[in-house]
LUMDO-584218 format. One record per residue (C-alpha): residue in three letters; z, x, y. Coordinates in pm, whole numbers, plus 50000, padded with zeros to 5 digits. Each point is the difference from the previous one (the first is absolute). Example, Ala and Ser with C-alpha at 12.3 -4.5 7.8 and 13.67 -1.06 7.14 Angstrom:
ala507805123049550;ser499345013750344;
This chain:
unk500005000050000;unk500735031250232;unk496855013149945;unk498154971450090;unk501814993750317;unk498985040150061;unk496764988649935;unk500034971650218;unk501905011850289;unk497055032950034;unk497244978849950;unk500854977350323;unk501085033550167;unk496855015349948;unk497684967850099;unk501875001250292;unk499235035350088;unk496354989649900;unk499714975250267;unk501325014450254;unk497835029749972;unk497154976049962;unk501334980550370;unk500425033250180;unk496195010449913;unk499284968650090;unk501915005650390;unk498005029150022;unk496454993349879;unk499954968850230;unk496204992649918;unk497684989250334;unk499174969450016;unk496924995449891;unk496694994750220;unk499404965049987;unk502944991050183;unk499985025550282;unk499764979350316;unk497945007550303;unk503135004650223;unk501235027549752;unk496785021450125;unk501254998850380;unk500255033550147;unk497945031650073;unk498035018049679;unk498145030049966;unk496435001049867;unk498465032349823;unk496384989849883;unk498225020649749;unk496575010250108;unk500194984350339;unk496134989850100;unk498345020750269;unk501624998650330;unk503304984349895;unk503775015849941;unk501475005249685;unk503084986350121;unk500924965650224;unk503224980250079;unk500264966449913;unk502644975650169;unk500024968549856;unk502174969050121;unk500034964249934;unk496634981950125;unk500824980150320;unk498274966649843;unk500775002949627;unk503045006649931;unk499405010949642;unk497025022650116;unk500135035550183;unk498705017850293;unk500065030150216;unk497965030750053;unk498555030449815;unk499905031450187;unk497875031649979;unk500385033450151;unk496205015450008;unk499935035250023;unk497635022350203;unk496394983349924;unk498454964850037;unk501484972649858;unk498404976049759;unk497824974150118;unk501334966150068;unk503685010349889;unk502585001750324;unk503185024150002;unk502254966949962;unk498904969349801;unk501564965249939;unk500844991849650;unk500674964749873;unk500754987549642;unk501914991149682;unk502005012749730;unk498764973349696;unk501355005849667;unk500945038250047;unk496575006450127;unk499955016150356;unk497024985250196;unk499305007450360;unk496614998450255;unk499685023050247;unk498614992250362;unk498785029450235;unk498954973450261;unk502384971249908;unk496454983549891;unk498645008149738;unk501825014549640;unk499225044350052;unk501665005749661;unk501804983949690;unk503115015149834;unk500924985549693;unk503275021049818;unk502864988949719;unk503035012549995;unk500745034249792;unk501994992549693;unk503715009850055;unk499635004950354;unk502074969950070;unk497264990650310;unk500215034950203;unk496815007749858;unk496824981649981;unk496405018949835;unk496594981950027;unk496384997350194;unk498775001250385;unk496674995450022;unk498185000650325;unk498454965150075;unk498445010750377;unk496494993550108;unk499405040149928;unk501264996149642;unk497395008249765;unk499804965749732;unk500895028849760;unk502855017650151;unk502745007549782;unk503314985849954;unk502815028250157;unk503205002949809;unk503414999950156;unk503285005849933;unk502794980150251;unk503135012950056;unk502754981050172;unk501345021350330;unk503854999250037;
């Protein structure tokens, strides 16, 4: 009868040591939440742009500020900005741009206006997995009336500015 009790007594002791081992990983690999229900309002706030293979005449690197759009409230706004280096800039794309657009299901889609007209460029990103929504990867692709109908999408990787 001892030996049972023994028996009893260490195998509660030890599932008890199992689970809270099991809760503290748990504290500590708090997973992100995932894409789908990020929220435009959680992308507020300044990020930096890095594009790979930048098209003629543009920077490899912008800042984005994004806010909440002034007549949808579950939409964004703001501006992308461009610092051009020594050398002509490329056609139909302005230092500072208006941005408008959505977050929709995880999937980051904004138009770009050089002339608050017509659409200059498209981005279209996602969220990188385990980023928790400080970094978004995806498409521009320059939409302007001196875009080639073949021009290539640019990659980007967003990163969310403190």
């Amino acid at each position: 009868m001892i030996h049972n009790t023994f028996r009893l007594t260490f195998f509660f002791m030890t599932s008890g040591a199992l689970l809270a081992c099991a809760s503290a990983q748990d504290l500590r690999q708090s997973p992100c939440p995932p894409a789908e229900s990020m929220k435009a309002d959680q992308l507020h706030g300044r990020w930096d742009v890095r594009f790979a293979h930048p098209p003629a005449g543009l920077p490899g690197r912008a800042v984005l500020l994004l806010k909440r759009h002034a007549e949808f409230s579950e939409s964004l706004a703001g501006t992308v900005s461009r610092e051009w280096s020594k050398g002509p800039s490329a056609a139909n794309h302005t230092a500072q741009a208006a941005l408008a657009g959505d977050l929709d299901e995880g999937m980051l889609l904004l138009d770009e206006s050089s002339d608050n007209v017509s659409i200059t460029g498209t981005w279209n990103g996602e969220m990188k997995a385990g980023s928790c929504g400080k970094v978004y990867q995806g498409h521009w692709k320059d939409t302007s009336a001196s875009a080639a109908p073949d021009t290539p999408n640019v990659p980007f990787t967003m990163t969310r500015l403190p």
